[in-house]
C-alpha positions in Angstrom: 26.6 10.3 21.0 26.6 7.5 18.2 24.1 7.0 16.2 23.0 3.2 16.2 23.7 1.2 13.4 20.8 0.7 11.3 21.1 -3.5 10.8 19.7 -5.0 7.4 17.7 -8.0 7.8 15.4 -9.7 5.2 11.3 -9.5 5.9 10.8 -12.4 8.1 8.4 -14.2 5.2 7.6 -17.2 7.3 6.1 -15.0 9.9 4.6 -12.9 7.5 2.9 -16.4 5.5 2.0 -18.1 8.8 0.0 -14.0 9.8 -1.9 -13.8 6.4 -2.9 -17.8 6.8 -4.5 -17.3 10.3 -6.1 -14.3 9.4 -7.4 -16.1 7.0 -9.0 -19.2 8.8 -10.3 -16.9 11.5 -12.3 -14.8 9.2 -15.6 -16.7 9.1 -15.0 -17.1 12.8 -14.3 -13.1 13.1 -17.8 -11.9 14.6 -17.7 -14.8 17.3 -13.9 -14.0 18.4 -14.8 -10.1 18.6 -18.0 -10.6 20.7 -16.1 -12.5 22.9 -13.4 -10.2 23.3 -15.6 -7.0 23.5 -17.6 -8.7 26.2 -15.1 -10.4 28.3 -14.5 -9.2 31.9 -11.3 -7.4 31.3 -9.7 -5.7 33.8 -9.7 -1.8 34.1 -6.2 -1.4 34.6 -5.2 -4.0 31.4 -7.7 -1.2 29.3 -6.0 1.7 30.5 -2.8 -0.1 29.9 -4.0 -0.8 26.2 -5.2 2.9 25.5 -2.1 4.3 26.5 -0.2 1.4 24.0 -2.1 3.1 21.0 -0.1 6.4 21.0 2.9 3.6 19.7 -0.1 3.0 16.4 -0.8 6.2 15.8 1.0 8.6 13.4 1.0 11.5 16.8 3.3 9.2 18.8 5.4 8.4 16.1 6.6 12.0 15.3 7.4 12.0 19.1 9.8 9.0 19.2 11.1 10.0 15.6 11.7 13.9 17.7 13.4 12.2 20.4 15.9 10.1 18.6 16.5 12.8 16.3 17.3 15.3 19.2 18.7 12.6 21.5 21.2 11.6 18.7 21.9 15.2 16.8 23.4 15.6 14.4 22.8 12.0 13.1 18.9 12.2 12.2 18.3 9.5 9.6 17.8 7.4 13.2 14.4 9.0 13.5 14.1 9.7 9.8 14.4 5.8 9.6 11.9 4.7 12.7 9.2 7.5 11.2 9.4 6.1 7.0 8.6 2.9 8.2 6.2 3.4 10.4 4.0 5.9 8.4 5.3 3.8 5.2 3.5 0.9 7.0 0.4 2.9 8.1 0.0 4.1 4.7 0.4 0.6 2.7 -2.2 0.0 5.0 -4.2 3.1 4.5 -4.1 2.6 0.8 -5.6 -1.1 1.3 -8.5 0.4 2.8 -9.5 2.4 0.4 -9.6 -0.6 -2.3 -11.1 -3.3 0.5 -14.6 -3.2 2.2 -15.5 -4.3 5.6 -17.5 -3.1 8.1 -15.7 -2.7 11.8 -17.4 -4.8 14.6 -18.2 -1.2 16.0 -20.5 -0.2 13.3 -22.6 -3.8 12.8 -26.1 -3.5 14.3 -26.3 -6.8 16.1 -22.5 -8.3 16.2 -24.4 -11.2 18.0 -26.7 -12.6 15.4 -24.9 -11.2 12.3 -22.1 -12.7 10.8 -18.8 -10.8 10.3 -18.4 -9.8 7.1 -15.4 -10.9 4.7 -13.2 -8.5 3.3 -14.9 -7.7 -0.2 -12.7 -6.0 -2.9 -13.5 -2.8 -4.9 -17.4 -3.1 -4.3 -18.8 -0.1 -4.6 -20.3 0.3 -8.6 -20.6 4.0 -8.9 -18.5 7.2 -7.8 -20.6 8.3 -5.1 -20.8 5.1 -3.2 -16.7 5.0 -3.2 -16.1 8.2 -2.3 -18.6 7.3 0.8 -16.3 4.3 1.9 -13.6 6.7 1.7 -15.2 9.3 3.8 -16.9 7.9 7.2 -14.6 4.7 7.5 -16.9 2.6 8.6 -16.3 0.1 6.1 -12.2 0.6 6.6 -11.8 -2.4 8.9 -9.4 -4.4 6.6 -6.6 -4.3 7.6 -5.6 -2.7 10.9 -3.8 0.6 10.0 -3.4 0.9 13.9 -1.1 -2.0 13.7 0.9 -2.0 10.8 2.2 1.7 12.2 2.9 0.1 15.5 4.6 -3.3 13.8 6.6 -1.0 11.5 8.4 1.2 14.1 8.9 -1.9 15.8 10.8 -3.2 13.2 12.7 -0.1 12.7 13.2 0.5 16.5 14.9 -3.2 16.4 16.9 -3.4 14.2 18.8 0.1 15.0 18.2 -1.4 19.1 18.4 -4.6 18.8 18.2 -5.1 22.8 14.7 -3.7 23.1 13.1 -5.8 20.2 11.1 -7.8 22.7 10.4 -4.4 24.2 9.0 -2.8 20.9 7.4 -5.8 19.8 5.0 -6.2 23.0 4.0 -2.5 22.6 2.9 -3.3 18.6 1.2 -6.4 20.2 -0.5 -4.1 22.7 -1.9 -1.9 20.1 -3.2 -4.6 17.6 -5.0 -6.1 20.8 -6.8 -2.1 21.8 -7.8 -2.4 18.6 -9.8 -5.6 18.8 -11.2 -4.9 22.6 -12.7 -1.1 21.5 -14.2 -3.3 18.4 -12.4 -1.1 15.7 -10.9 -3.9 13.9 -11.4 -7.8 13.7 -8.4 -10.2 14.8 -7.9 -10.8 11.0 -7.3 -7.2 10.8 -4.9 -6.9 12.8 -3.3 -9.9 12.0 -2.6 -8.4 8.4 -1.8 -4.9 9.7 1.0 -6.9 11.4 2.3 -8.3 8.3 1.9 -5.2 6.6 4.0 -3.4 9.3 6.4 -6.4 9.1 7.1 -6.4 5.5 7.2 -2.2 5.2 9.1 -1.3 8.2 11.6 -4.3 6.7 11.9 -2.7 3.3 12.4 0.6 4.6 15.5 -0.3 6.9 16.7 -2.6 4.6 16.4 0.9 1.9 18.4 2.7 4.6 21.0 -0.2 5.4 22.3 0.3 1.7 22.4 3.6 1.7 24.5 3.6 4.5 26.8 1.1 3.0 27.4 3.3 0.1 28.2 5.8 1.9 30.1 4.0 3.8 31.9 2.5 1.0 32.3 6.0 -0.9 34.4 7.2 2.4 36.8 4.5 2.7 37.4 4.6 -1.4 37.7 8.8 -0.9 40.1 8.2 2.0 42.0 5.9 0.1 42.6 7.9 -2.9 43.6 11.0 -0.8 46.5 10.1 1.2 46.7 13.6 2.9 43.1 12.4 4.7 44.9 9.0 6.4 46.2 9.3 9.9 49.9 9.8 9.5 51.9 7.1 11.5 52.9 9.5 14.4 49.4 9.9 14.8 48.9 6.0 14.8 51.6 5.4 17.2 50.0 8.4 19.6 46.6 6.9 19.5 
């Protein structure tokens, strides 16, 4: 089988500006939006169907559909190598965030009702022990969704090598920012930046493995050219 062309495109920065600009309005809004959402009558079924969505977030499910395209489409593994950088490349960035940004999840507030959702506060921890704490129990990891960006960065890997699924692989991402918000792990603000994280990463990445393909590419045709005894002779042109 062919492996699919792995298509570079340019991080969509309008998208990316218009995520990080709502994220940023709602966040004084943030406790108010997750209440509701945690507390709305949603519908078993829908919650199953989210739960199940999270495998595509989380670094497990990943390695499985990196696995699959990379056994579906042997020998040609930089389809999976490609779909796995970006999405751990995206979960990481996000990952890495964390660790310098402090919020508390809507989980881990004491009374999300009367309390107002905290703002994302950077580096505020004054001595060692206290930072090593945040980066220990997570509770103060909210910012941004790490969840999300791995979802939104396979997506964007997973479109641009199959372009007709994008719609697909983009409601699945959507599906796992929204679990996310429901089971009151992250705010919407969080995922709204894990998706431009994800965006921007899994973008980078497949543009990183776009070039490289072209120069491969182009070091093929300029060895073909140069050694005559690798073109198709003209009997063989005429057969075929």
């Amino acid at each position: 089988m062919e492996p699919p062309e792995i298509r570079h495109q340019s991080p969509p920065w309008r998208v990316v500006a218009a995520l990080l600009i709502l994220a940023a309005v709602l966040i004084p809004s943030d406790g108010s939006l997750s209440l509701a959402i945690r507390t709305a009558d949603i519908p078993g079924e829908l919650n199953r169907v989210l739960n199940r969505a999270e495998t595509f977030g989380h670094g497990a499910g990943v390695v499985m559909i990196a696995l699959t395209l990379v056994i579906c489409l042997r020998p040609h593994y930089r389809t999976g190598l490609c779909a796995a950088a970006a999405a751990i490349g995206a979960g990481m960035t996000a990952n890495i965030i964390k660790t310098m940004v402090a919020r508390t999840r809507p989980s881990d507030l004491v009374d999300l009702a009367s309390s107002t959702s905290p703002a994302p506060v950077f580096l505020k921890y004054s001595n060692t022990s206290a930072y090593l704490s945040h980066l220990v129990t997570k509770a103060e990891q909210s910012f941004p969704s790490a969840h999300t960006a791995t979802a939104f960065g396979l997506a964007t890997a997973l479109a641009a090598m199959f372009p007709r699924g994008r719609h697909w692989f983009t409601l699945l991402a959507v599906l796992v920012g929204m679990q996310r918000i429901v089971n009151g792990a992250h705010y919407v603000s969080d995922v709204l930046t894990g998706a431009a994280v994800g965006l921007v990463v899994g973008r980078l990445v497949v543009g990183r493995f776009a070039a490289a393909d072209a120069r491969r590419d182009q070091a093929l045709s300029e060895t073909v050219i140069s050694h005559p005894a690798l073109q198709p002779s003209s009997e063989t042109s005429q057969a075929a």
